[in-house]
Every structure is written in C-alpha cells, then in structure tokens.
N, C-alpha and C positions, 0 to 999 in steps of 0.2 A: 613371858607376856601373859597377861588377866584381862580377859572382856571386861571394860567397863558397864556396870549392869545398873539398874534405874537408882540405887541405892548406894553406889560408889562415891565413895569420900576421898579427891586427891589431896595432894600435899596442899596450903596456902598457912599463911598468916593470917590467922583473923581474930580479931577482937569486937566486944560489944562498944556501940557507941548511942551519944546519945544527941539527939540535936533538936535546937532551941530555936522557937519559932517569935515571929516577932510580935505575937500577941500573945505569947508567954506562957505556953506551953510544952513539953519537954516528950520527945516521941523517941523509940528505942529501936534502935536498926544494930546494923553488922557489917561491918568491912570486911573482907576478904581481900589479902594482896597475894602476889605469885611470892614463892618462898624465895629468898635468897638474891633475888634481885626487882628491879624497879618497874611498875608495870608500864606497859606501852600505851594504855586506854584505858579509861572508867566507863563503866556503865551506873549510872543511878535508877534503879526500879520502882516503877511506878502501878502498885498491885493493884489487881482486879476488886469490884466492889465491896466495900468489908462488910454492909448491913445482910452481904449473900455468900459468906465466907471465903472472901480477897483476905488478903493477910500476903507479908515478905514471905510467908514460908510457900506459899502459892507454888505448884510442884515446880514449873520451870524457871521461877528463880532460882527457890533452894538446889536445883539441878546448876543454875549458872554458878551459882555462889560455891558448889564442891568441885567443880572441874576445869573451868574456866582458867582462873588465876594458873594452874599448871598448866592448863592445854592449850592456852593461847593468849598466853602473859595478860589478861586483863586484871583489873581492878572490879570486885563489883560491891555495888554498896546497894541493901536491901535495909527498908524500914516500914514503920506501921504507920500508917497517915494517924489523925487524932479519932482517938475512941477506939482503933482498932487491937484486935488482943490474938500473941500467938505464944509459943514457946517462948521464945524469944522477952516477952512482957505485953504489957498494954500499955500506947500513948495516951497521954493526957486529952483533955478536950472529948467533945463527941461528934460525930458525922457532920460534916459541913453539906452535904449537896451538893458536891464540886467548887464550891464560890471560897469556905476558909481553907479548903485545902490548897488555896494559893502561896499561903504560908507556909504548908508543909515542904510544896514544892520548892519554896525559896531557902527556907531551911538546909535544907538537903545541899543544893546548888551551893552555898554559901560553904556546907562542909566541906563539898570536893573543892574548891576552889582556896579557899582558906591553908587545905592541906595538900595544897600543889599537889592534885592528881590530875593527872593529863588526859588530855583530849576527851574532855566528858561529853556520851551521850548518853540519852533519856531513852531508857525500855517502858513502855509504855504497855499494862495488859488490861483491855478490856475499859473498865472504867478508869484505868490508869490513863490508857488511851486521850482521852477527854481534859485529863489532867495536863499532859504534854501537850496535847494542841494550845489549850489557854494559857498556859503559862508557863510553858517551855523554850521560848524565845530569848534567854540569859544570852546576854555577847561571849560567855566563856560555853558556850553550849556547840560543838561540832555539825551535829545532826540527831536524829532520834529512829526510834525503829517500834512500828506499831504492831501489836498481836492481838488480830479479834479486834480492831476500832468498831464500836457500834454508833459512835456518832449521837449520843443522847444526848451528851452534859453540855457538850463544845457547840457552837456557834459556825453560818459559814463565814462570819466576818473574822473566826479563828483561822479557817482553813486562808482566805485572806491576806491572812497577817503573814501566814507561812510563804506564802506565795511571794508577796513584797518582799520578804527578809531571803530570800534563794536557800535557806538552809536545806542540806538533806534530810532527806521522809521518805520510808519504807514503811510502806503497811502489807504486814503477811497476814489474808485472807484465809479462813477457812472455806472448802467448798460447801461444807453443810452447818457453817455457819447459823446461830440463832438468830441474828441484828442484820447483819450487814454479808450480804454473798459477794463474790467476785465481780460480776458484771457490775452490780450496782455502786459494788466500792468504786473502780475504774470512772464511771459515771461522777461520784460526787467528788473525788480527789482529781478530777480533770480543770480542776480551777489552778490547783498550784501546779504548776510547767516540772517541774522540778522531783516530783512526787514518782513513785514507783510503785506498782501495786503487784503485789506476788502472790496469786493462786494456790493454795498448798491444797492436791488432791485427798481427796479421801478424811482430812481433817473436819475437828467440827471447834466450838466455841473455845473450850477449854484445854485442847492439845492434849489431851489423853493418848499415850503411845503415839505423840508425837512431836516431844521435848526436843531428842536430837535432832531431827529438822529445823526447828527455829532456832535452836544454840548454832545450829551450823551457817544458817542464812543471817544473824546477828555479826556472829564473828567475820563471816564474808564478806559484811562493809565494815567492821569499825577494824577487825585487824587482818586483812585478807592475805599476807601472808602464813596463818596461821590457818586456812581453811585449805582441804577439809580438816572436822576434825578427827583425829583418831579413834577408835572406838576401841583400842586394846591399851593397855595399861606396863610398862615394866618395872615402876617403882613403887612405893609406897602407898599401900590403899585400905581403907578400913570402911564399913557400913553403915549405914545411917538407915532410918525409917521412912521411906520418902512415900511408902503408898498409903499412909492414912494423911495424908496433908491434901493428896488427889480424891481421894474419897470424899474426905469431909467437904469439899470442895465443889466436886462434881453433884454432893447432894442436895447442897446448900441454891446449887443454879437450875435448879429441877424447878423452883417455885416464885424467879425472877418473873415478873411480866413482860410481856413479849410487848416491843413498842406496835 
C-alpha cells in the first residue's frame, strides 16, 4: 500500500472531449471514467472564476478527476466555461458574467445525458456555485454540491427556484471564508427547506490543504457507499503536477474584490 499524496494519479479512463454550445461555440473538457467498469455517478464541474484564475484544472477537480473514478466509481467530467484557457486548451467565446455561460452549463448537461452517464450531479466551485444555482435545474440533474458559494452572480429567485424543485443542495462553507461564512450561509440558504449547509473548520475560500475533505463530503452524498475515502493506494499510481494549478490559483484570488 502508497499514501495517496496531493499529486497522485489512480487508474481511470480518460479522454479529451469537446462540447458544443448552442450558440456555437466549442469549449474543451475531459472525462474521466473508473477503469474496467461502468460508473455509479457523474459529477459535472463547474470552476471557480476564470477572469481570477478558475480553470477545470482548479486543484480539487483536477484532484476528483485522478482519484475519484478508482476510489469511488464516479464519472467526473471537468471543462473550461468560454474564454477560459488551461493545459487542457482554451474555449471558444469570452467571459459571459454568468448570463452566456448558461450555455456552457447546457452544454455540458446535454454531454452527460447524451452519453448515458448516470445519476449526474453539478460540483459547483466558487463562481461555479452561481452557475449551478441558475441553471442547474436539468430534469436529468440528481442534486448538486456547492464549494465556497459566494452568492454574487445567482439571484434569491435562484435560491427559489431550488426550493420549489426539492432537489438536493449541499453547500460546504469555509470557516474563513472570503464571500460568504457559515452563519451567514445558514442564514440565506434557509429559504430552500431542503438545503444542507456544512461548516468545514479551519478552511478558507480556496481549499488549500483541504481537497480531501470536500472529495470526501462529495462522495458522501453522491456515492455514500463508497465513503470514507481511503487515503492509501495498492494499485497502480503515477504523479502529476497538482501544486502549480493551486498556486496559480490561490494568486490569481489575492486580488478578487471583496463584495
């Protein structure tokens, strides 16, 4: 057995994809399936701000998208809204303000669904957050899971809309949160009955050394048989570069405006 460490690459399937939006432009993501058999759940991610460096490779995707699919048969599918540029490539289009990336959103949905992937929920980080309240409401949509909501872009006739539709909603709060603290999340997500709000101590906006906690509280609703998850490894593992995707990341929100 191999600690899994921040950089660890497990087995999956994955290929580059690309998906078509209905005003016509073409944005470049990545599937990840568990190797050798069929996954139990999708997650589609929805990244943090790209004009402050959000990007799929945003550290605790690129973390779901290498571990996940082996350690707890999910599906996850990571992409670049429009405009946005990672390893990976750069989408078409340029920054919408949350309003065209309704289309990214639909996009995306239309891929899982298209390619019978099962039981899809929306990860939602940060400005992603905002993304999944407005237009995260698909009938093939299970529930969603919010990281860091700061509530700028969304509306509370979004929060709303969630409330009327009974869908499940997890928002994990940072305690030292930049946007939005615990108490106060509790507070504005007390309109939808339905809503769950989770404290993560000691965290702040961006989950910096604090990836495995949310991978764990993710998995713990979409495949709770499969929680917790293991932190030691026996098969197959190789390394990846995951701390300059956190870095670039973490510098880029240094100079975000505080609402």
């Amino acid at each position: 057995m191999a600690l899994i460490r921040a950089n660890s690459i497990l087995p999956a399937r994955r290929e580059d994809i690309e998906l078509h939006t209905a005003d016509g432009l073409k944005l470049v993501g990545e599937l990840a399936l568990p190797a050798g058999k069929d996954p139990v759940a999708t997650l589609v991610c929805l990244h943090p701000l790209p004009t402050h460096g959000g990007m799929m490779d945003s550290h605790v995707y690129r973390k779901a998208a290498w571990r996940l699919p082996a350690l707890a048969d999910l599906a996850v599918l990571r992409f670049n809204t429009r405009g946005t540029s990672s390893v990976r490539g750069t989408s078409e289009g340029e920054f919408g303000n949350g309003e065209t990336e309704r289309f990214d959103v639909a996009a995306a949905l239309e891929f899982a669904e298209f390619g019978d992937l099962p039981d899809i929920w929306l990860i939602g980080w940060s400005f992603g957050t905002d993304l999944v309240l407005k237009y995260g409401l698909d009938p093939e949509v299970k529930g969603a899971v919010l990281l860091s909501p700061p509530l700028r872009f969304s509306a509370p006739s979004d929060l709303d809309a969630w409330a009327a539709d009974g869908k499940r909603l997890t928002a994990l709060v940072p305690e030292f949160d930049d946007y939005l603290r615990p108490a106060e999340a509790r507070e504005r997500f007390s309109v939808v009955p339905q809503a769950e709000v989770i404290g993560i101590d000691g965290a702040k906006h961006l989950w910096v050394g604090d990836a495995e906690t949310v991978l764990d509280e993710i998995v713990r609703r979409v495949n709770p048989a499969a929680y917790p998850l293991p932190r030691d490894w026996s098969g197959e593992m190789s390394a990846g570069d995951s701390s300059a995707y956190a870095d670039r990341t973490l510098a880029a929100f240094k100079d975000v405006p505080r609402p």
